[in-house]
C-alpha positions in Angstrom: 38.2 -79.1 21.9 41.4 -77.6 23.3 43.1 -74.6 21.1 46.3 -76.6 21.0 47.4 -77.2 17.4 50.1 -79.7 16.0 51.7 -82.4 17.9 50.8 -81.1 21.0 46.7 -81.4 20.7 47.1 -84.5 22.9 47.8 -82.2 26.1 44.4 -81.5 27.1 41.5 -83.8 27.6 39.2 -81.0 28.3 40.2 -77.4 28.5 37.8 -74.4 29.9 36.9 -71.5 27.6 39.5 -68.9 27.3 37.3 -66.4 28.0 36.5 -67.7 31.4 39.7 -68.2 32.5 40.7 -64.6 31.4 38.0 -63.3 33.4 39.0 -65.3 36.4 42.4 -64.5 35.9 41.7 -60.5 35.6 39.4 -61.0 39.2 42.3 -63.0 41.1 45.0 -60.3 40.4 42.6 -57.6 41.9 41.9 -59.7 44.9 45.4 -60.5 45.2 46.2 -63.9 47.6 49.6 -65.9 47.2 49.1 -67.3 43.6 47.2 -64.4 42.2 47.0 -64.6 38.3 48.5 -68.5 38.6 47.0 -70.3 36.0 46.4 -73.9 36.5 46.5 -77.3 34.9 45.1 -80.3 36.5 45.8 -83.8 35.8 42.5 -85.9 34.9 42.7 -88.0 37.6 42.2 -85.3 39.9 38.6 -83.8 40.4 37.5 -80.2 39.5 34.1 -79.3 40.4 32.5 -78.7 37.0 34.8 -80.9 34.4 34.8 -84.3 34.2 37.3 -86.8 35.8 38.1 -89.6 32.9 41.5 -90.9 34.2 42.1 -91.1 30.7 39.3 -93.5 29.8 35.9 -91.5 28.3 33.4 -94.5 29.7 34.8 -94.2 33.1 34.1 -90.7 33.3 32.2 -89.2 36.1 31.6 -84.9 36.8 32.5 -84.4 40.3 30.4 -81.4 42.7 33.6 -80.7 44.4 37.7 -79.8 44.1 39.7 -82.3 45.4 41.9 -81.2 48.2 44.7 -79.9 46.5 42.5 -78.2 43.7 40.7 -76.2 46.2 44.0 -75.0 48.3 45.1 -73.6 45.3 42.0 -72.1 43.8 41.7 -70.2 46.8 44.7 -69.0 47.4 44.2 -67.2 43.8 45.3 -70.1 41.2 42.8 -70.7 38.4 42.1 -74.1 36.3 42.9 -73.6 32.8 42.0 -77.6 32.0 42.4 -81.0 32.2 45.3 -82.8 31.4 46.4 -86.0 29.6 47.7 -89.3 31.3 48.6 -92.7 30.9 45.5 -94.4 31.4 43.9 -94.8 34.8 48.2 -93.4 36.2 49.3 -96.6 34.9 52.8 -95.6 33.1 55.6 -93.5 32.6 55.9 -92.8 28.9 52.8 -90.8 28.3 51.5 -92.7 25.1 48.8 -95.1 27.1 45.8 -92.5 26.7 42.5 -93.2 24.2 43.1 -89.5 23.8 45.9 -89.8 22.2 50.2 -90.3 22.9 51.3 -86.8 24.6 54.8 -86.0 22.8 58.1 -84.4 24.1 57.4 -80.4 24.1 61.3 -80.1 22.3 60.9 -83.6 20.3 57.7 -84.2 19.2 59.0 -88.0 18.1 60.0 -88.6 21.5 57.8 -89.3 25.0 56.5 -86.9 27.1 57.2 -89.2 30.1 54.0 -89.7 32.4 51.9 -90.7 33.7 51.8 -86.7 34.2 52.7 -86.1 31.0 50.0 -83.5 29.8 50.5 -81.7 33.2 53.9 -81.7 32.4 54.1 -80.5 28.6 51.3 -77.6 29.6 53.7 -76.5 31.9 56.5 -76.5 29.4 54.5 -74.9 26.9 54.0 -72.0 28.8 50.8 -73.2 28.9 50.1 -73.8 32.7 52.1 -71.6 35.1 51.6 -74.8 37.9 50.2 -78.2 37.1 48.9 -81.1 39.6 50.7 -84.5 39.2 50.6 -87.6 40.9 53.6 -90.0 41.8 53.3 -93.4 42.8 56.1 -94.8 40.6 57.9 -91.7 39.5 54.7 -90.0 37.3 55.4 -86.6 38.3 59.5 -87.4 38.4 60.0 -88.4 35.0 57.4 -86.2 32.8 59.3 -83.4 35.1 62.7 -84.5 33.7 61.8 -85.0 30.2 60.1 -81.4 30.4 62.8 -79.5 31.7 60.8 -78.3 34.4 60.8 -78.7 38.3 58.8 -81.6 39.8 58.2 -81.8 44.0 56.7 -85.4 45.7 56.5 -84.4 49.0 56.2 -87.4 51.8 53.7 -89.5 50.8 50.3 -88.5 53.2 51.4 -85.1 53.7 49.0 -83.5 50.6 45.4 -84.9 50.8 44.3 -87.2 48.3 40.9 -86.8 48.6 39.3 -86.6 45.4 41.9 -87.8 43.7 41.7 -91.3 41.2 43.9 -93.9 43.3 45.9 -96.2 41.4 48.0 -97.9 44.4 46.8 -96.1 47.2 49.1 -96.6 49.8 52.1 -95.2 48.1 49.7 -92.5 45.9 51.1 -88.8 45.9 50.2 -85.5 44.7 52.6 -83.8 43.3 53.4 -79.9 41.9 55.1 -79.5 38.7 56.6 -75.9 37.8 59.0 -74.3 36.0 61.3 -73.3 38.7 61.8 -74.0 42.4 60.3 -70.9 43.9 57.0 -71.4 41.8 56.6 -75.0 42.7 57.4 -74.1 46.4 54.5 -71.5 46.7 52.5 -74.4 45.4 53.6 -76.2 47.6 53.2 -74.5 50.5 49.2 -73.7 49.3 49.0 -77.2 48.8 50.1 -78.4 52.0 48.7 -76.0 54.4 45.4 -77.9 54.9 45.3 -80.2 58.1 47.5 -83.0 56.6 46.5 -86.2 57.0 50.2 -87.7 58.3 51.1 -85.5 60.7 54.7 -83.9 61.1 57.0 -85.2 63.3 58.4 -83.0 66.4 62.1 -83.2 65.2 61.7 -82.7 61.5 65.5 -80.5 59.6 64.0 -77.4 58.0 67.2 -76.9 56.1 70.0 -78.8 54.6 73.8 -78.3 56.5 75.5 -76.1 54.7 77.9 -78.8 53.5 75.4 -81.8 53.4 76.5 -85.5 53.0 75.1 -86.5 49.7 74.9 -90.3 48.5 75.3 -91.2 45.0 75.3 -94.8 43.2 78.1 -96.8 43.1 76.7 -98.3 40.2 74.7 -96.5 37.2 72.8 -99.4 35.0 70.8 -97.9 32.6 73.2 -95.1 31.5 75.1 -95.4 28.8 78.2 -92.5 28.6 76.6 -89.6 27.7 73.9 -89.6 30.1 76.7 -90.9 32.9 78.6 -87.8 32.3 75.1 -85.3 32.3 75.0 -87.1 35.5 78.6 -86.5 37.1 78.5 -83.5 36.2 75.6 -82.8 38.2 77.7 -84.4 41.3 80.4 -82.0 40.6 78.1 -79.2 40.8 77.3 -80.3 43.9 81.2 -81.2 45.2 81.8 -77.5 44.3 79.3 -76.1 46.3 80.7 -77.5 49.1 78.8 -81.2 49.2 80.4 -84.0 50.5 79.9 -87.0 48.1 79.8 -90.4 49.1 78.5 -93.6 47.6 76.0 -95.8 48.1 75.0 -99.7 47.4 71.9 -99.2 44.9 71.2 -102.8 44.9 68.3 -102.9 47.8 66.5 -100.0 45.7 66.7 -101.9 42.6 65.3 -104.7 44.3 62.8 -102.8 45.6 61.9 -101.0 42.3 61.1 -104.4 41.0 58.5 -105.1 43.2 56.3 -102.7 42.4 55.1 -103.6 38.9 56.6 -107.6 38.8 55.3 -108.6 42.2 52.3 -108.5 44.2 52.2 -105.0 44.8 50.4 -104.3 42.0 47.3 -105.8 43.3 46.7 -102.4 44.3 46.1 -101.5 40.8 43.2 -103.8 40.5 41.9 -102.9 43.8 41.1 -99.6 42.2 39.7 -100.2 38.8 39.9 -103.8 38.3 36.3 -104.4 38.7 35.5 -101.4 36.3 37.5 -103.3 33.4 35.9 -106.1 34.1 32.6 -104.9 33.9 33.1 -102.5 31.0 34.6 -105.1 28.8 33.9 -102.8 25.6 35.8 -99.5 27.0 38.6 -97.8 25.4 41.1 -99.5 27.7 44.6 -99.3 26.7 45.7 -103.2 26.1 48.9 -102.2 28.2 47.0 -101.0 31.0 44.7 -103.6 31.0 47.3 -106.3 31.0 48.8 -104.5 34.0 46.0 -104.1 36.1 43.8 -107.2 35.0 46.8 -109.8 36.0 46.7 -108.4 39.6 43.2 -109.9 39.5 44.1 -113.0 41.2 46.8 -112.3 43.6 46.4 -114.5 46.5 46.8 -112.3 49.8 49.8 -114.0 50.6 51.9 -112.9 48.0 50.7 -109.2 49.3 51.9 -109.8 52.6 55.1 -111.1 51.9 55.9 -108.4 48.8 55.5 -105.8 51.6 58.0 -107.5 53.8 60.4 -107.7 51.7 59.8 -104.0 50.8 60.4 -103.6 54.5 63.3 -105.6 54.8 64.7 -104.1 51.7 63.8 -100.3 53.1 66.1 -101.2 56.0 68.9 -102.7 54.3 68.7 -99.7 52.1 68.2 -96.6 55.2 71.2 -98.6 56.9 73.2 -97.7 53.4 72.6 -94.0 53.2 73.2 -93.5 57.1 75.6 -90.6 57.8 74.2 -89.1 54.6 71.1 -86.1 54.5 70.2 -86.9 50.7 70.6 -89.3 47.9 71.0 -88.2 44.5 70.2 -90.1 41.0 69.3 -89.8 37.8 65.6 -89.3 37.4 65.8 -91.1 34.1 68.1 -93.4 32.4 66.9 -92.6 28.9 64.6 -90.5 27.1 63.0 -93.0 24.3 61.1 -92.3 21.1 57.2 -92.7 20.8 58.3 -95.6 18.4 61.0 -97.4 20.8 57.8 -97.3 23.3 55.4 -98.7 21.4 58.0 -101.7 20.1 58.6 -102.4 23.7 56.1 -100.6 26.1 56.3 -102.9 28.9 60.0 -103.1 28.9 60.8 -99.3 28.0 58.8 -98.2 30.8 60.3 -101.1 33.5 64.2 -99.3 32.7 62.2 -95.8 33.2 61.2 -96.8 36.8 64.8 -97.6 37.3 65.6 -94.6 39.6 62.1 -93.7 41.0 59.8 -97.3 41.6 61.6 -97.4 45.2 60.7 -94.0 46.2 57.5 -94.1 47.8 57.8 -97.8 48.7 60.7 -96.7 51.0 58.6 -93.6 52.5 60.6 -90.9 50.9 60.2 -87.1 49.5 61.9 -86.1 46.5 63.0 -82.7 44.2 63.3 -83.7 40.6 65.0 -80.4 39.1 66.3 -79.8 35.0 70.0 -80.1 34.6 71.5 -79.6 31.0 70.9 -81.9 28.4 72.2 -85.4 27.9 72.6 -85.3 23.9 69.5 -83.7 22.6 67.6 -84.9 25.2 66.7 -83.0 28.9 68.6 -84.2 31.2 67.2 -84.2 35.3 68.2 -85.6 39.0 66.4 -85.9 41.2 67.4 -85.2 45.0 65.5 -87.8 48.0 65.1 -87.5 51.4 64.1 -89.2 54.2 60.2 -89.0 55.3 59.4 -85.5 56.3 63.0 -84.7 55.2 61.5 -82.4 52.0 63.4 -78.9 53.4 66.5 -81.0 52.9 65.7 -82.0 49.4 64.7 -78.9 48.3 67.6 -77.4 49.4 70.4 -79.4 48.1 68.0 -79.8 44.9 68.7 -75.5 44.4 72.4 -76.0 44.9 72.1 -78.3 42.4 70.4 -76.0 40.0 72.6 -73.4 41.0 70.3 -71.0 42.4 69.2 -70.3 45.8 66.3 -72.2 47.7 63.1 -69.6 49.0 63.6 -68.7 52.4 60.1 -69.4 53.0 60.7 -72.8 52.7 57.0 -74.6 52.5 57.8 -77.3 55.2 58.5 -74.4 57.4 54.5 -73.4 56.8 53.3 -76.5 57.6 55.8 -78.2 60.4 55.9 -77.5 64.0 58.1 -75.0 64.4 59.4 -72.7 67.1 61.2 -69.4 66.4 64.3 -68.1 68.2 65.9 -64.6 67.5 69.6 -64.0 67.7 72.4 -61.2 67.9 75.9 -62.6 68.5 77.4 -65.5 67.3 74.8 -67.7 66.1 73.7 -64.8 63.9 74.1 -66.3 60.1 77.5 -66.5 59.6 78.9 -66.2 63.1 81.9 -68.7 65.0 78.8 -70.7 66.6 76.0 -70.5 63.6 76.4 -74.5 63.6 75.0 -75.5 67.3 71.8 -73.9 65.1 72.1 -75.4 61.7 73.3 -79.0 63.0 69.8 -79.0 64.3 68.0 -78.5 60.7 67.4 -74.8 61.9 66.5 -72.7 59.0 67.6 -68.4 58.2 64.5 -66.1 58.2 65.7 -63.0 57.4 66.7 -60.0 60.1 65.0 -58.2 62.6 65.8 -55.2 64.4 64.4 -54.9 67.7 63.2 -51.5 69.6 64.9 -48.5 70.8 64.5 -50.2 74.6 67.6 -52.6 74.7 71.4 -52.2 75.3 73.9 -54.6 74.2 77.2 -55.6 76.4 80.2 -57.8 75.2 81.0 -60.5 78.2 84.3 -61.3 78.7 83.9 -65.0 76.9 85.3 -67.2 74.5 84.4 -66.2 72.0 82.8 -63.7 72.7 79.2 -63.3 73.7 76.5 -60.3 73.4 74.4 -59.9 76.5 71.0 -58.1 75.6 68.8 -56.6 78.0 66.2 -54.3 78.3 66.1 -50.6 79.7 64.5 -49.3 82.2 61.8 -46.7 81.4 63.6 -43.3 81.1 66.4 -45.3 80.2 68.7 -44.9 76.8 68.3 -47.9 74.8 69.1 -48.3 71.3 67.8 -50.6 68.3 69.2 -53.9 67.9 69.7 -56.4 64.9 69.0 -60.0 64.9 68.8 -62.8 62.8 65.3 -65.0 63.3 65.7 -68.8 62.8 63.3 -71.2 62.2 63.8 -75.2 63.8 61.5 -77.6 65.2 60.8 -78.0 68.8 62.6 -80.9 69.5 65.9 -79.1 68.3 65.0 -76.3 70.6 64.4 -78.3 73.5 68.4 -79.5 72.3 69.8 -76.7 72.2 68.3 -75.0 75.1 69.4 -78.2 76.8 73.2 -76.6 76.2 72.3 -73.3 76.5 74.8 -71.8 79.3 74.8 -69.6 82.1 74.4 -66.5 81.9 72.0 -66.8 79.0 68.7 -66.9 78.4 66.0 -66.9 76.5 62.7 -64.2 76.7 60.6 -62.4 74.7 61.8 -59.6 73.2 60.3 -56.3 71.6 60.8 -55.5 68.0 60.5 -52.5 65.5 57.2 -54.3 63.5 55.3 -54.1 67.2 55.8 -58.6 67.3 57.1 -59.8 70.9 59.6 -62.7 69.7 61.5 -65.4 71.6 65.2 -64.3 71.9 68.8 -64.2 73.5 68.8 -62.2 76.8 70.7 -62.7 79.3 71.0 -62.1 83.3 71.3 -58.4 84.0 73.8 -58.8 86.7 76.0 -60.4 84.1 75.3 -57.7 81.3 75.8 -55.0 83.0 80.0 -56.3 83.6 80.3 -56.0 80.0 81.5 -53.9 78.0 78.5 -51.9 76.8 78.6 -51.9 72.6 74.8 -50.9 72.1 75.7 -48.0 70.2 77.1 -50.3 67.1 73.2 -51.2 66.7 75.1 -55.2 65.9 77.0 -57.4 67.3 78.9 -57.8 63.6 79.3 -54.0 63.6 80.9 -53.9 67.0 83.3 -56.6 65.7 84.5 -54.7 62.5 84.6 -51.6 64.2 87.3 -53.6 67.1 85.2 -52.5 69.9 85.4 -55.7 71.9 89.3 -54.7 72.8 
């Protein structure tokens, strides 16, 4: 049995000696890796080689011979499982209370929900009890507990994590997801998680950052929310409006629609696709009567009804994309309300239909989201979450850390994972400079400085504004050491901006202090050399403050 006492013994379905973990723990730091000493939690749908996988149902249990995909990322790069975690049964839920082992409570509230269906992943996260946990999402069951929890909850674009080895519960909109207590943890998960060859690929032309002032969609309608939790969520918006956001608003009618469909219509064949012969043939297993009615009614769907529920989640995805064009994100509520355990079980069908209200449409449309803490809402946690466009997660995760108030990594964990190309800069697309945005109107992405070697000399051309002209010495030749900013963007936005590139620049490789040979801003020497030589600054920002351009 777990060591968790109280009213959060409900958190674990099975939990590894503490001993073994310690001793895990104590070799991971020494070997070091990227999550050294991370300790793990694993929702019990997912496999870990050596402890059970019960989806929350003891007869259905099975002990799998090997990690599922995300598991193993993570183990190798350092992360060690502490346990299984809780669910609602078989991922079928958002409130955390449809488990035969037991209703997983708020970590603050113990007579409120946890939220699920991740909701032991979540609470052992909030706990202090996990470092990192393993979710899934197909309706919003790593958005929600992630909310409740006060902690940070990524669902990347649906096919980008593998989910082999994990339980389906309606597999073509299935997602792992990483729950944390802060951005920057659940972004080195992340990009662990995601390094793997992904099954969808990554498109050529993917943003790898948000612009610095992104459009960001709202609803023009907020059902659900009664005042308090409206003004948790305006606030959030004027968080964002001060950082330099531009707000607009959005019809949320065609994701409504669409959030409907997932539970009331035929989608949810899915559900019994998965399990439904299992209930049927285990007639005597601890199977939670809301779950069964959910997944048991699917049973005789005719195909039809499939086919045209997907078309209208089609037609409804367009009607929707057409809504939030000109905008980079939209932003919402993850939850309307946080209920009590005995508000769920007076109404658990109905409770967890309003939960759904702000994520059900999120995977159906093909899109990533960032579901981040912010403030409370009366006593209860209050969250947004920030969505994207497919294989727009850089974007989320970026406006998602404005939201927070902090700073998003620079080591973004699409930019691990994407295409990328790498360009190196020293005039006036360095960060900051009068033609930054021809870079960051492409998605391109800061990566830190770089200062080259002692072999190049800088000239100012007689532009406007401005340009640097770099180019390399001669052997024997006085050179000096240059700094540049390194940006990240995909190759389809090189190939654009190269497109506009002008005479006389160009791009080369160029030598630099750490011994790497970088793609970079040169330019023709004939046109360097009739410029005023400013190598001596060692910057193209230092030559600027110091007035040496005239």
């Amino acid at each position: 049995m777990p060591p968790t006492e109280g009213p959060h013994q409900a958190v674990w379905i099975s939990r590894r000696p503490e001993s073994d973990v310690a001793s895990e723990l104590a070799t991971s730091r020494a070997d070091g890796g990227a999550l050294a000493g991370i300790r793990l939690a694993v929702k019990d749908n997912v496999d870990v080689a050596g402890l059970p996988t019960t989806a929350a149902c003891p007869e259905f249990a099975y002990q799998p011979t090997a990690d599922a995909a995300v598991v193993s990322g993570l183990r190798a790069a350092g992360a060690v499982v502490v346990g299984k975690t809780n669910l609602d049964q078989f991922a079928t839920g958002l409130v955390g209370t449809r488990s035969p082992y037991g209703a997983v409570p708020d970590s603050r509230r113990p007579d409120h929900i946890s939220g699920g269906s991740s909701s032991g992943s979540a609470v052992a996260v909030a706990l202090g009890e996990a470092d990192i946990a393993i979710g899934t999402d197909t309706a919003g069951s790593g958005r929600i507990p992630a909310a409740f929890q006060g902690i940070v909850g990524i669902k990347p674009t649906v096919g980008v994590l593998d989910s082999q080895g994990i339980v389906p519960a309606c597999e073509s909109y299935d997602c792992p997801t990483v729950l944390a207590r802060d951005l920057d943890m659940a972004n080195r998960a992340m990009a662990v998680m995601a390094a793997g060859a992904p099954h969808r690929p990554w498109p050529a032309d993917v943003w790898l950052a948000a612009p610095e002032h992104p459009v960001v969609a709202v609803p023009s309608e907020l059902p659900e929310l009664d005042a308090t939790w409206r003004a948790a969520f305006e606030a959030a918006v004027a968080r964002l409006e001060a950082a330099g956001a531009q707000i607009v608003t959005v019809d949320i009618a065609p994701f409504l629609a669409a959030a409907k469909l997932l539970y009331d219509g035929a989608l949810v064949s899915e559900r019994y696709a998965a399990v439904g012969e299992f209930i049927d043939a285990n007639p005597e297993a601890a199977v939670d009567p809301t779950v069964a009615k959910i997944i048991t009614g699917a049973r005789d769907i005719p195909a039809h009804r499939l086919v045209q529920d997907r078309r209208d989640v089609e037609r409804l995805r367009a009607v929707a994309m057409a809504g939030l064009d000109g905008a980079d994100a939209l932003l919402v509520p993850t939850a309307p309300m946080h209920p009590s355990l005995d508000e769920v079980a007076a109404d658990p069908v109905g409770v967890n239909s309003r939960l759904g209200t702000y994520t059900n449409f999120c995977n159906l449309f093909d899109m990533c989201a960032v579901s981040v803490p912010f403030g409370t809402a009366g006593p209860a946690q209050f969250g947004v979450t920030v969505l994207a466009r497919p294989f727009g997660d850089a974007v989320a995760l970026d406006i998602a850390a404005t939201v927070t108030g902090t700073t998003a990594p620079q080591d973004i964990w699409p930019s691990r994972v994407a295409q990328t190309e790498e360009l190196v800069v020293f005039g006036a697309h360095l960060r900051g400079g009068a033609l930054v945005h021809q870079l960051t109107d492409l998605g391109a992405r800061w990566a830190g400085e770089l200062v080259t070697t002692p072999k190049y000399r800088m000239s100012a051309l007689d532009t406007v504004p401005p340009k640097p002209a770099v180019v390399r010495v001669s052997d024997g030749e006085d050179g000096a050491a240059l700094l540049g900013h390194r940006w990240l963007l995909s190759p389809a936005a090189l190939g654009r901006f190269l497109v506009g590139l002008p005479a006389p620049m160009q791009l080369g490789k160029v030598e630099f202090s750490d011994g790497s040979w970088r793609t970079a801003f040169g330019c023709d020497g004939a046109a360097a050399a009739a410029g005023k030589d400013v190598s001596s600054y060692g910057s193209w920002p230092a030559a600027l403050a110091a007035g040496a351009l005239g």
